[in-house]
TORGU-291522 format. One record per residue (C-alpha): residue number from 1; x, y, z. Coordinates in nm, 4 decimals, decimal comma. Example, Ala and Ser with C-alpha at 12.3 -4.5 7.8 and 13.67 -1.06 7.14 Angstrom:
2
   seq         px         py         pz
     1     1,2300    -0,4500     0,7800
     2     1,3670    -0,1060     0,7140
REM end
This chain:
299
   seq         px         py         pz
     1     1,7415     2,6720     0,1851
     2     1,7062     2,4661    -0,1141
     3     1,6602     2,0842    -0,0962
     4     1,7946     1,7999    -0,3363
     5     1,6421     1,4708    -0,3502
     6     1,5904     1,1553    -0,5918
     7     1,2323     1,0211    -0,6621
     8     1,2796     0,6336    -0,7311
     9     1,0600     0,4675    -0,9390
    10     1,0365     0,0787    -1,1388
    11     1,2302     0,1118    -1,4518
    12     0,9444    -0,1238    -1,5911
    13     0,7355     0,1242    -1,5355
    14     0,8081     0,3682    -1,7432
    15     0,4746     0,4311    -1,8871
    16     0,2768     0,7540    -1,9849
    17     0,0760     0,7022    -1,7000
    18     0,3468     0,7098    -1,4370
    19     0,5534     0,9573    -1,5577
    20     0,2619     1,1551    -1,5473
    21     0,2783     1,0853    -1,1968
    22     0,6362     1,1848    -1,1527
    23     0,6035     1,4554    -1,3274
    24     0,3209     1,5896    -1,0795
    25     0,5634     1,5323    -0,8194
    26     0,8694     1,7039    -0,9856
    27     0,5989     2,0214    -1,0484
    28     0,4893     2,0369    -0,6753
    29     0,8818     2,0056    -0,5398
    30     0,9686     2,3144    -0,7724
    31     0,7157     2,5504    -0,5591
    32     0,8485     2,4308    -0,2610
    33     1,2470     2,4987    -0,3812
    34     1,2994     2,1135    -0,3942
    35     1,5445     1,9823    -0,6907
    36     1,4147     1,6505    -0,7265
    37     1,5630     1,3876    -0,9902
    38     1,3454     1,1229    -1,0999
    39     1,5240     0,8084    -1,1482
    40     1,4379     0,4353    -1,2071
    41     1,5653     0,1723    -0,9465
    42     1,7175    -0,0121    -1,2700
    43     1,9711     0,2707    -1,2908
    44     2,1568     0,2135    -0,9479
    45     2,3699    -0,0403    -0,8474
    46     2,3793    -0,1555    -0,4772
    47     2,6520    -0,3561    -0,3755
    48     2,8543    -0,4958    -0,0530
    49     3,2574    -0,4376    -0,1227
    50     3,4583    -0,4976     0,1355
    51     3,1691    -0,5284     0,3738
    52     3,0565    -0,1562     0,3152
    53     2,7589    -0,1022     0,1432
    54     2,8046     0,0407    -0,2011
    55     2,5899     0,2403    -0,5069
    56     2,6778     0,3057    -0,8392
    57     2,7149     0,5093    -0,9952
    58     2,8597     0,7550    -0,7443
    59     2,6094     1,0871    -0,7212
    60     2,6277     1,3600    -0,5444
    61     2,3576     1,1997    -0,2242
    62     2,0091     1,3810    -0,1730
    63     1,8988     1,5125     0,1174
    64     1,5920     1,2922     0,0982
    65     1,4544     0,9772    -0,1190
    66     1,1200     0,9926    -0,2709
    67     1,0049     0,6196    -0,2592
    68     0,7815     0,5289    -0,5001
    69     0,9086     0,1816    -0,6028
    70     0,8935    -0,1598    -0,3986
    71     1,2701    -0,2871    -0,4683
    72     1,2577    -0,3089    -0,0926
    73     1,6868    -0,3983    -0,1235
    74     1,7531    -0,0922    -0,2835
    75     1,5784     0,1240    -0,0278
    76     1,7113    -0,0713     0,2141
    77     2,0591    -0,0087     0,0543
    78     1,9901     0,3803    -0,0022
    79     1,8950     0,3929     0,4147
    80     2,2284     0,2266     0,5332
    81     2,3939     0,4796     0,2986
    82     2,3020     0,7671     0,4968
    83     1,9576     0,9059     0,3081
    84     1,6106     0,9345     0,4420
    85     1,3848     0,7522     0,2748
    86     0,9994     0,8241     0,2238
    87     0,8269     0,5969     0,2744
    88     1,1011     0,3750     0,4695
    89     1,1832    -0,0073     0,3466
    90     1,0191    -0,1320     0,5988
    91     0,6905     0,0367     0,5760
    92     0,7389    -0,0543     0,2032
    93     0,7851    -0,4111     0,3165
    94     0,4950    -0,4311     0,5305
    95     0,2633    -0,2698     0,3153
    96     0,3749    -0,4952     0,0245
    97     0,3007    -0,8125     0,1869
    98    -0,0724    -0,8180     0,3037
    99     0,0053    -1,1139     0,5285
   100     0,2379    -0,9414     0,7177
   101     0,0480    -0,6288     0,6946
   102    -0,2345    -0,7768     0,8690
   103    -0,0168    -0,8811     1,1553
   104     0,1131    -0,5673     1,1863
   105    -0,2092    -0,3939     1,2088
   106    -0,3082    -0,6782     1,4731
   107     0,0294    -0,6096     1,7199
   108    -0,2465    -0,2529     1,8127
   109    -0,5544    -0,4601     1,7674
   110    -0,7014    -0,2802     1,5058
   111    -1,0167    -0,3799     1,3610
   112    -1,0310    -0,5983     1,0697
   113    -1,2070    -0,8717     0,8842
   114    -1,1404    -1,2295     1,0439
   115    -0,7904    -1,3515     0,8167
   116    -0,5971    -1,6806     0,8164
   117    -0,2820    -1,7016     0,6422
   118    -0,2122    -2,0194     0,4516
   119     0,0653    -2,2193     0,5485
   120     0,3591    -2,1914     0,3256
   121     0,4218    -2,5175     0,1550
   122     0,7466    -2,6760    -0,0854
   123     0,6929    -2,7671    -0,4001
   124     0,6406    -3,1229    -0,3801
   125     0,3037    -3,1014    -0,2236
   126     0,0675    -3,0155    -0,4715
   127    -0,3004    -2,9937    -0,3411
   128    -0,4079    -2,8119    -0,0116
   129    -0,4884    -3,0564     0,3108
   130    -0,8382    -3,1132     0,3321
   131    -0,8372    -3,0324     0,7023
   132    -0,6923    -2,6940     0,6195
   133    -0,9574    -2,6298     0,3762
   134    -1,2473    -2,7277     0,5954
   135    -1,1549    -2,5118     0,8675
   136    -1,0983    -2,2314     0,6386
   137    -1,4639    -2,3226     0,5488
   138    -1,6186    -2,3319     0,8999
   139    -1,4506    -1,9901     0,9781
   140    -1,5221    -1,8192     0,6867
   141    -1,8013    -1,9622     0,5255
   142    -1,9514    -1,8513     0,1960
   143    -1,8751    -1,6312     0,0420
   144    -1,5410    -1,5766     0,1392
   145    -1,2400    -1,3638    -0,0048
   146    -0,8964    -1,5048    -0,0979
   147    -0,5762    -1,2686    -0,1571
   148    -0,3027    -1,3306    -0,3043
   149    -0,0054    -1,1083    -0,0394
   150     0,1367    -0,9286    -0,3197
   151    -0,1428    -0,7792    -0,5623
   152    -0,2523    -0,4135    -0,6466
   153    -0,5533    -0,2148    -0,8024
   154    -0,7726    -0,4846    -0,6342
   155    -0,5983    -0,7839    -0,8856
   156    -0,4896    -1,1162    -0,7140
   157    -0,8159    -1,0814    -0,5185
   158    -1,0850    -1,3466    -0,6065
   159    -1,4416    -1,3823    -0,4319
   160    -1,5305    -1,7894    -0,3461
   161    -1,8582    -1,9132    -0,3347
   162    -1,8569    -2,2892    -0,2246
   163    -1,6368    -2,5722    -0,1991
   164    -1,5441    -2,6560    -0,5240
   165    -1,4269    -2,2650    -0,6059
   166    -1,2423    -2,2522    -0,2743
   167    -1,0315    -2,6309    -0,3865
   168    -0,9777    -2,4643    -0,7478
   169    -0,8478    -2,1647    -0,6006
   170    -0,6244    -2,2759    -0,2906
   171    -0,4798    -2,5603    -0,4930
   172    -0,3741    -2,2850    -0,7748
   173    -0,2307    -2,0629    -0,5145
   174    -0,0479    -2,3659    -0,3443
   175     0,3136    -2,2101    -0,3657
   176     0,2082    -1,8765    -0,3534
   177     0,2136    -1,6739    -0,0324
   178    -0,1736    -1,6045     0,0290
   179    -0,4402    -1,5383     0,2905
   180    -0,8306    -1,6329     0,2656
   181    -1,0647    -1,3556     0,4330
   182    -1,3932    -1,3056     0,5998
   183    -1,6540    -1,1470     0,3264
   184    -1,7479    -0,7929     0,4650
   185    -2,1104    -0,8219     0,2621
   186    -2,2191    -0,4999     0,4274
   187    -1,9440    -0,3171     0,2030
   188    -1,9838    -0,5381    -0,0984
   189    -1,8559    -0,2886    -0,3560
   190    -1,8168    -0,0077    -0,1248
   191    -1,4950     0,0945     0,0653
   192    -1,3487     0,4916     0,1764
   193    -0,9923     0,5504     0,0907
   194    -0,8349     0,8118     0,3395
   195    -0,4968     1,0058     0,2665
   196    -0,2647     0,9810     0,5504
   197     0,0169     1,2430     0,5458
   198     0,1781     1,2500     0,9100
   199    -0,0893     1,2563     1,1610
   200    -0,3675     1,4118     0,9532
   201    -0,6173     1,3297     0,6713
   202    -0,5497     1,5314     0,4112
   203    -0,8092     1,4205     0,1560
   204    -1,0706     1,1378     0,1393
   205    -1,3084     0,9937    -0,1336
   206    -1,5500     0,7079    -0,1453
   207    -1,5217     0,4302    -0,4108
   208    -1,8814     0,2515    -0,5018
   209    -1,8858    -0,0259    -0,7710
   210    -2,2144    -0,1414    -0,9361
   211    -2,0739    -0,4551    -1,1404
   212    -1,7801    -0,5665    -0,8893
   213    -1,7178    -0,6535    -0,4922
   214    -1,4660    -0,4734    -0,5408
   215    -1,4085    -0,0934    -0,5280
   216    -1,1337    -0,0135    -0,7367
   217    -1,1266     0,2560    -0,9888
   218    -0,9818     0,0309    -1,2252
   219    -1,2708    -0,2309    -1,2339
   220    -1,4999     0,0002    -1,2886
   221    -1,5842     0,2181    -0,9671
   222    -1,7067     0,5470    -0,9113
   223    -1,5353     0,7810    -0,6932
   224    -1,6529     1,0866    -0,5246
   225    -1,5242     1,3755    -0,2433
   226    -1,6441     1,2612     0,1118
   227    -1,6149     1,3752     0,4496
   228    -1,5287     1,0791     0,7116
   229    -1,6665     1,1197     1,0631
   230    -1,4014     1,1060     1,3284
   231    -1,4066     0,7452     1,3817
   232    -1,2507     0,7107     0,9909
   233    -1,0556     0,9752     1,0294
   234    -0,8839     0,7890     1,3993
   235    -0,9131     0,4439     1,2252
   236    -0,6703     0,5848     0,9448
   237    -0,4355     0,7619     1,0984
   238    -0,3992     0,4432     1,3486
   239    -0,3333     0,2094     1,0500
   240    -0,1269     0,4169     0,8995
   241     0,1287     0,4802     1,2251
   242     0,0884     0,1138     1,2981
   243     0,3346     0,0498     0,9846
   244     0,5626     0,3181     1,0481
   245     0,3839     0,5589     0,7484
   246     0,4880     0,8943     0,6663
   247     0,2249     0,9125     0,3866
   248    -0,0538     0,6584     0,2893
   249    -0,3560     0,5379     0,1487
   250    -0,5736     0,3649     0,3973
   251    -0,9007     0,1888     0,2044
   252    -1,1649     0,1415     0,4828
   253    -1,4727    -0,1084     0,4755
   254    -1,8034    -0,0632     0,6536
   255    -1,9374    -0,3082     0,8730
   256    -2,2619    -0,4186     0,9342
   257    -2,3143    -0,0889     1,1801
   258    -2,1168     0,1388     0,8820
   259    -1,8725     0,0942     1,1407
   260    -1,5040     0,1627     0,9711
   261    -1,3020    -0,1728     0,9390
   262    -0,9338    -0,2415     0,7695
   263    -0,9024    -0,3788     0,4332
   264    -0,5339    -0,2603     0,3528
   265    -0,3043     0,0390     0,4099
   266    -0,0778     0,1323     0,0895
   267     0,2277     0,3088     0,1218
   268     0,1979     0,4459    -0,2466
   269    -0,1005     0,5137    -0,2987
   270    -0,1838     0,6930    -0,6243
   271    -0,2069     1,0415    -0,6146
   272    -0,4360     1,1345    -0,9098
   273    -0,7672     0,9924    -0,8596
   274    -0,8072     1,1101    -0,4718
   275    -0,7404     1,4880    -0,6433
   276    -0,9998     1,4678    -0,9566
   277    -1,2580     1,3253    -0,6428
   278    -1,1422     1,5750    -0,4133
   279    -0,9292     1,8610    -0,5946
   280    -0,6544     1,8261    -0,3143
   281    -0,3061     1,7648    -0,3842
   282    -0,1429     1,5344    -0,1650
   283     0,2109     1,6108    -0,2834
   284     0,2283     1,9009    -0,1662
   285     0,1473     1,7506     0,1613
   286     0,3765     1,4844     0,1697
   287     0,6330     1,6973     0,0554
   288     0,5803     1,9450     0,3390
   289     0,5859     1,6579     0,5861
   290     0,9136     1,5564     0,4318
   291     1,0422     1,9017     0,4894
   292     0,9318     1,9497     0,8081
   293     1,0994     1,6204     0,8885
   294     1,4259     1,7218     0,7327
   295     1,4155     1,9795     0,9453
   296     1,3403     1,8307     1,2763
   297     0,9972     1,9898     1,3504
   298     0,6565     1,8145     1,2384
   299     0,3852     1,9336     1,0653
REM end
């Protein structure tokens, strides 16, 4: 039985590097008799007529979605219409937001560094309470991390060293959603990214930076094949259920035992740096998860 189904992706990101990315999926759904259409969210129209929920154009509707966008309204729109989506809108949502990500995480107590969410505040306040700021300081202390909630490839994520950093940066985030964070040190520049597909982990790497706290591949870090003990490999799989995953990219720090501790799950995670670490394809493993899905078994 052949399968249809759409892969959705930002029409402003249309760039070599992520329709090289598409492309890799489109390859990998061919060997598994899967006709799937890339398409950007910018060319479908969700609407409410009549109270019914609505897309246009009118196409002939996939058996699945291929979510690789966060236009969380669209999936949202694409679910009440009757199509699975992978990953769903509200794992999507969750992963999106890292305050709410964090709580979600905490509903199983999971392990991760101590976090406290700044309060959300109008417009006409312009500086940060002192009294918010000095507990932030005598829970934290220094250094400490601040993250913006809606960031990726480690951007929006800034590293505070005393007082006068921590004003600058809180009052410049002030009507921005964001969360200041305990400083792991024992994983300064160091973190293990684990490929969730189902209840598995189908491919892991480590991440080390030199020049950078942070471990991302795109300030600078190198990346190589690793093999996580089981505690990793159970702290992943946890995370990634905890937001209602089908596939994900779970980044793991170590603590001061090398203990495995929760800096973020990503519901799209990228798919071609974990394969030139690891040579393992993780399409073909989500899209044999999807399948099996579709078909009321799992993998």
């Amino acid at each position: 039985m052949k399968f249809a189904g759409w892969l959705i992706y930002n029409g402003g990101m249309a760039t070599e590097k992520f329709i090289e990315i598409h492309n890799w999926y489109v390859k990998t759904a061919k060997t598994l008799e899967i006709d799937l259409k890339p398409i950007a969210n910018n060319q479908l129209f969700s609407q409410i007529e009549n109270g019914q929920f609505k897309l246009a154009p009118q196409l002939d509707k996939p058996d699945f979605v291929l979510y690789l966008d966060k236009d969380i309204h669209l999936a949202n729109q694409l679910e009440r219409l009757g199509m699975p989506v992978f990953n769903s809108a509200h794992t999507i949502a969750v992963c999106d937001n890292k305050m709410t990500m964090h709580q979600q995480l905490a509903r199983i107590r999971l392990p991760q560094p101590l976090t406290i969410f700044a309060p959300m505040l109008f417009s006409q306040i312009k500086k940060p309470e002192a009294p918010f700021l000095d507990y932030v300081e005598e829970s934290l202390s220094y250094p400490l991390v601040v993250k913006e909630a809606y960031g990726s490839f480690g951007e929006q994520v800034y590293l505070i060293h005393n007082r006068t950093e921590l004003d600058a940066i809180a009052t410049k985030l002030i009507h921005r959603p964001h969360l200041f964070q305990e400083y792991i040190q024992s994983s300064h520049g160091r973190d293990m990214r684990l490929h969730v597909v189902g209840d598995q982990v189908v491919a892991s790497m480590e991440r080390i930076s030199s020049n950078d706290f942070r471990a991302n591949i795109t300030n600078g870090a190198k990346m190589f094949a690793v093999e996580p003990n089981d505690r990793f490999i159970e702290l992943a799989i946890a995370a990634s259920q905890a937001v209602g995953a089908d596939f994900s990219g779970v980044d793991l720090l170590f603590d001061q035992y090398n203990e495995p501790i929760i800096c973020e799950v990503n519901s799209n995670a990228h798919i071609k740096m974990i394969y030139q670490a690891t040579s393992i394809d993780v399409t073909e493993f989500i899209f044999k998860h999807i399948l099996a899905k579709l078909k009321g078994h799992s993998i």
